[in-house]
VORO-952512 format. One line per field, with one value per residue: z, x, y of N, C-alpha, C, O, CB in turn. Coordinates in nm, 3 decimals. Atoms other than C-alpha are relative to their C-alpha. Glycine has a CB too. Layout:
REM residues N
n.c3	(Z/...)
n.c1	(X/...)
n.c2	(Y/...)
ca.c3	(Z/...)
ca.c1	(X/...)
ca.c2	(Y/...)
c.c3	(Z/...)
c.c1	(X/...)
c.c2	(Y/...)
o.c3	(Z/...)
o.c1	(X/...)
o.c2	(Y/...)
cb.c3	(Z/...)
cb.c1	(X/...)
cb.c2	(Y/...)
***
This chain:
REM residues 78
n.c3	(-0.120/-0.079/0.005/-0.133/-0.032/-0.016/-0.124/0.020/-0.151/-0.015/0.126/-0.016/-0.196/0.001/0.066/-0.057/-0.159/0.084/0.009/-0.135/-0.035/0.108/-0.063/-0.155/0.028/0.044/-0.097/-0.106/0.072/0.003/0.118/-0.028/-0.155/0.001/-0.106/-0.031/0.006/0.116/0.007/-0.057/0.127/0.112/-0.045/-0.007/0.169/0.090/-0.046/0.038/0.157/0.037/-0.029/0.110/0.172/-0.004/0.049/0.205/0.098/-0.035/0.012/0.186/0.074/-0.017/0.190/0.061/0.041/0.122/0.099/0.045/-0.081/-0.138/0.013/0.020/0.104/0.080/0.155/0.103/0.068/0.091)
n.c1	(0.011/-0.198/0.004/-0.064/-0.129/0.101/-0.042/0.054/0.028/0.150/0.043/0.045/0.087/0.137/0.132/-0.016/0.091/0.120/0.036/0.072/0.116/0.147/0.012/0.073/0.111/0.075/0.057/0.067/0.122/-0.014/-0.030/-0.064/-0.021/-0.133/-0.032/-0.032/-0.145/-0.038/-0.045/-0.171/-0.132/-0.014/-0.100/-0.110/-0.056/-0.036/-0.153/-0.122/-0.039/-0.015/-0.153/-0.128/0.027/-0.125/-0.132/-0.049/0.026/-0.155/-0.126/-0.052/-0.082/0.107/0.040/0.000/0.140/0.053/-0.110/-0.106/-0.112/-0.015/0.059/-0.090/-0.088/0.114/-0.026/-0.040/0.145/-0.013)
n.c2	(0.079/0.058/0.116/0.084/0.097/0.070/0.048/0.166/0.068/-0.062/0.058/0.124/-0.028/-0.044/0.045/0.108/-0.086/-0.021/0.142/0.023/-0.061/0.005/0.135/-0.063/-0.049/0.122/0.070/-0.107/-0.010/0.127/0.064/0.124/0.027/0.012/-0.007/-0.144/0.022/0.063/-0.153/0.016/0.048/-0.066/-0.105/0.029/0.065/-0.107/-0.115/0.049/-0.043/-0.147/0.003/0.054/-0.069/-0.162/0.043/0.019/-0.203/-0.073/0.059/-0.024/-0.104/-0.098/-0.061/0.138/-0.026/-0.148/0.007/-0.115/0.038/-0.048/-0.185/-0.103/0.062/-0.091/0.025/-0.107/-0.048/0.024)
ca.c3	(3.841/4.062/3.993/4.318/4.377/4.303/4.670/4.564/4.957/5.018/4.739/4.836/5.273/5.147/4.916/5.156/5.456/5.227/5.175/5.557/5.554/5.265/5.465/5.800/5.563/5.403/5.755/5.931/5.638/5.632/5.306/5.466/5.823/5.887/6.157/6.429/6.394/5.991/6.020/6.144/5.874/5.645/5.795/5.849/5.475/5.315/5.548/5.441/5.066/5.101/5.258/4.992/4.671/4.875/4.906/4.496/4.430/4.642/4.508/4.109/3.933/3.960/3.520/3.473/3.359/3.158/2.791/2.802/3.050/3.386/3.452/3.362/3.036/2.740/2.369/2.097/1.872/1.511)
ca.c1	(1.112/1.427/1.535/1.607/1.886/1.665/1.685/1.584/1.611/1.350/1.162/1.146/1.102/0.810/0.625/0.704/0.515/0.225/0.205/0.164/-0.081/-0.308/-0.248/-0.387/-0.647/-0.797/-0.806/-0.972/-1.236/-1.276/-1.140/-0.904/-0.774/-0.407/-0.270/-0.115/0.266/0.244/0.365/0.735/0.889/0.749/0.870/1.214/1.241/1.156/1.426/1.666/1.609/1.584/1.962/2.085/1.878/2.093/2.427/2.389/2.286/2.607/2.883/2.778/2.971/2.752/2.782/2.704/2.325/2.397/2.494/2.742/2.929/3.093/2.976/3.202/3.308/3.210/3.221/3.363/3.099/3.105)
ca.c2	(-1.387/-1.492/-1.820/-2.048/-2.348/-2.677/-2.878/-3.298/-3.387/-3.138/-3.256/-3.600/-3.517/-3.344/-3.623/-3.899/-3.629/-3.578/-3.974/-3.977/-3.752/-3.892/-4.235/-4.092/-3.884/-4.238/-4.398/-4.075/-4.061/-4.464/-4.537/-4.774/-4.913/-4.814/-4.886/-4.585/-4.712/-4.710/-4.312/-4.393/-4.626/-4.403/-4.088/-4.252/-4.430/-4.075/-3.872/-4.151/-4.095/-3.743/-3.779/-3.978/-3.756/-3.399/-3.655/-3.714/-3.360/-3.220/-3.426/-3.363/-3.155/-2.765/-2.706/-3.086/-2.971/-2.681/-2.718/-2.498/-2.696/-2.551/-2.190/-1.922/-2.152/-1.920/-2.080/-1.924/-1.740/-1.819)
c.c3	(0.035/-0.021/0.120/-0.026/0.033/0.150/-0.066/0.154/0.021/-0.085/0.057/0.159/-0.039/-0.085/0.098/0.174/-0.014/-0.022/0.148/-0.005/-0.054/0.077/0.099/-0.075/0.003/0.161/0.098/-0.139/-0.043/-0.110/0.052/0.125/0.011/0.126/0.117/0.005/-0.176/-0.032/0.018/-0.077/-0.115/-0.021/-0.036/-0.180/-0.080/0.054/-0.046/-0.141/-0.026/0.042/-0.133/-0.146/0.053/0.020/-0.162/-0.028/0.020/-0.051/-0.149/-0.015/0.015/-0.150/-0.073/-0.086/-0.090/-0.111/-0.011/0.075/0.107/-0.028/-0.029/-0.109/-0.122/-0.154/-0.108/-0.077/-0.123/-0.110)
c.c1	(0.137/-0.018/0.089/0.086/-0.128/0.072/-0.109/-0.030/-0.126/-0.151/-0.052/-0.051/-0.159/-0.103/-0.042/-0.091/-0.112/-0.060/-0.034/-0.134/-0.143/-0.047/-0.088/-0.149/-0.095/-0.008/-0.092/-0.129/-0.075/-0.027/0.106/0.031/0.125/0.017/0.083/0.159/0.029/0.106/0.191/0.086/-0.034/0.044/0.150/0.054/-0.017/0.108/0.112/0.057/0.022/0.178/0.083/-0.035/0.142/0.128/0.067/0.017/0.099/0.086/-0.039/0.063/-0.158/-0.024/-0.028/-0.158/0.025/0.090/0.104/0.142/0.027/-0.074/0.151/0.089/-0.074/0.079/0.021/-0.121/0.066/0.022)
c.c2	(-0.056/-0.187/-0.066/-0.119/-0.073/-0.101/-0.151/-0.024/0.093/-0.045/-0.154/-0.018/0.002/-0.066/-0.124/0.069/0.007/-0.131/-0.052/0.054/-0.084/-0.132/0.007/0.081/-0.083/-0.052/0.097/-0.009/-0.166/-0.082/-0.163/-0.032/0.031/0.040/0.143/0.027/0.021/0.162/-0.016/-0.081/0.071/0.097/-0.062/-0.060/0.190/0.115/-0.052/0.060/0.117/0.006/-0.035/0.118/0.118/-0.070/0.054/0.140/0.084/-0.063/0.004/0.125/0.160/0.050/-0.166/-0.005/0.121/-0.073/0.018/-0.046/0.052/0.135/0.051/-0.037/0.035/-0.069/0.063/0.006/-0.019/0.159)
o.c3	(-0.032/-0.002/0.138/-0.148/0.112/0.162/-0.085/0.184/0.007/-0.024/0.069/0.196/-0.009/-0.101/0.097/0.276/0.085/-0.023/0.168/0.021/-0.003/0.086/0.099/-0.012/0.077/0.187/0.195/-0.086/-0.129/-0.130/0.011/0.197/-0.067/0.188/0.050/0.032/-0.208/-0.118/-0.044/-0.084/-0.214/-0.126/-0.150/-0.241/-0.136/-0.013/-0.072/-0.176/-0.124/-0.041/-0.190/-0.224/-0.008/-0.024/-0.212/-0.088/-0.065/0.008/-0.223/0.056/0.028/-0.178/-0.189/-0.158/-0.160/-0.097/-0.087/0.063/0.163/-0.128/-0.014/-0.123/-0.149/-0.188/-0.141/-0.076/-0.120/-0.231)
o.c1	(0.233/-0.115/0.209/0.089/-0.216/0.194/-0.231/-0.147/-0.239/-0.258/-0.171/-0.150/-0.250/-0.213/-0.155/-0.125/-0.183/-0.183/-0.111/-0.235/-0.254/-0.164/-0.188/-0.255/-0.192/-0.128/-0.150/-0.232/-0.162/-0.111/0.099/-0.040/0.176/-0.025/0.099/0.210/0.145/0.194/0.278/0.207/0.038/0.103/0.189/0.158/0.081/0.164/0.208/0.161/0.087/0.249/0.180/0.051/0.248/0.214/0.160/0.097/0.138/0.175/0.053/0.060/-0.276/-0.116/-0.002/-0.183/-0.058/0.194/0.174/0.257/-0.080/-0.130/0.255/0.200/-0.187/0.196/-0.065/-0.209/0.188/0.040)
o.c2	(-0.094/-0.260/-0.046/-0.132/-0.037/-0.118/-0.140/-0.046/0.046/-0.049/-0.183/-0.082/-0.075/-0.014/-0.173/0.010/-0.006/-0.135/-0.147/-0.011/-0.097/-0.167/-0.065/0.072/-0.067/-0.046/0.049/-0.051/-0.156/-0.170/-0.278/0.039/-0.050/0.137/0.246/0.136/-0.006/0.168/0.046/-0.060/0.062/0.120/-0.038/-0.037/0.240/0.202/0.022/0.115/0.154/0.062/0.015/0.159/0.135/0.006/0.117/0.211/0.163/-0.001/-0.030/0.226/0.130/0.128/-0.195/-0.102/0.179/-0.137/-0.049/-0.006/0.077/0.179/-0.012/0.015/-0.008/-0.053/0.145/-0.079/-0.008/0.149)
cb.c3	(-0.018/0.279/-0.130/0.092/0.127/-0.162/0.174/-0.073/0.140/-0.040/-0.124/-0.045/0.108/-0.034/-0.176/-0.011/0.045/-0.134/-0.067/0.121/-0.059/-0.215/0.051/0.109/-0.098/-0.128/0.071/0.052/-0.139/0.084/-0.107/-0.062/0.060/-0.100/-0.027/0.144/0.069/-0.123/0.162/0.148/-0.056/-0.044/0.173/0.130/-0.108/-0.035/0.173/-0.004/-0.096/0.109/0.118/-0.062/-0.050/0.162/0.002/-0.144/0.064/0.140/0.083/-0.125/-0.222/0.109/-0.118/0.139/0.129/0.045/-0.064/0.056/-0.052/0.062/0.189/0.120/0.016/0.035/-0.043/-0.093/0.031/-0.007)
cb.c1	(-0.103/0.029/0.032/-0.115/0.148/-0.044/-0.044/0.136/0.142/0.023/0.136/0.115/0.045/0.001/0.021/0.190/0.021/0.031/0.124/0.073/0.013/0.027/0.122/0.139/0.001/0.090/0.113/0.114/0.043/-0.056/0.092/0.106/-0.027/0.076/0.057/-0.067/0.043/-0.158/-0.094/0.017/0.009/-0.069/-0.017/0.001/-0.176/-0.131/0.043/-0.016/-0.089/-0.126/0.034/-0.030/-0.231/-0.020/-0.016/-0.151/-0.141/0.050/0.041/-0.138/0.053/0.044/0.202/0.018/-0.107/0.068/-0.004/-0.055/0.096/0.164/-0.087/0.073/0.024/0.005/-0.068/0.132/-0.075/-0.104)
cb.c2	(-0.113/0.052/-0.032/-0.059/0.034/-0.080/0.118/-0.134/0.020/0.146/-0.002/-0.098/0.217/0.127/-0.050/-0.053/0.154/0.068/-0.085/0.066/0.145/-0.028/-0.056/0.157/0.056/-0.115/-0.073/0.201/0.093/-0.038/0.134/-0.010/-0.145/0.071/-0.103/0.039/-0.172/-0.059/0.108/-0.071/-0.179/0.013/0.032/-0.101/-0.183/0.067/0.021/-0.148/-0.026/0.122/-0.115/-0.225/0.109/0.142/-0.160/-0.074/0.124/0.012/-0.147/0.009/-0.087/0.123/0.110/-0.130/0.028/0.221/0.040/0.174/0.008/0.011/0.100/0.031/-0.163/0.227/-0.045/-0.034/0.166/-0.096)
***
């Protein structure tokens, strides 16, 4: 199986879209009352964080997660 480039901002857009939804689910099935404005600071707070998680995630180092250190940095064999 191909292994993909992990994306955090995506990651977090998409739990903070899903937390709309379940919000709007519970007031359409009348678990709870939520109001029809509650959709827009929650939208806007999870696009923020998703900005800042793909900031962090672009500006680390790209071999800062592997043991082994940068890529293309091969350890002597015993």
């Amino acid at each position: 199986m191909l292994r993909h480039e992990f994306h955090p901002g995506k990651l977090v857009a998409g739990l903070f879209l899903l937390l709309v939804a379940v919000v709007y689910a519970g007031d359409a099935g009348g678990a709870w009352e939520a109001p029809w404005f509650v959709a827009l600071p929650l939208v806007m707070a999870g696009l923020f964080l998703a900005g800042v998680a793909a900031a962090i995630h672009g500006i680390r180092p790209r071999g800062a997660g592997h043991p082994g250190g940068a890529k293309g940095v091969k350890e002597p064999r015993d």
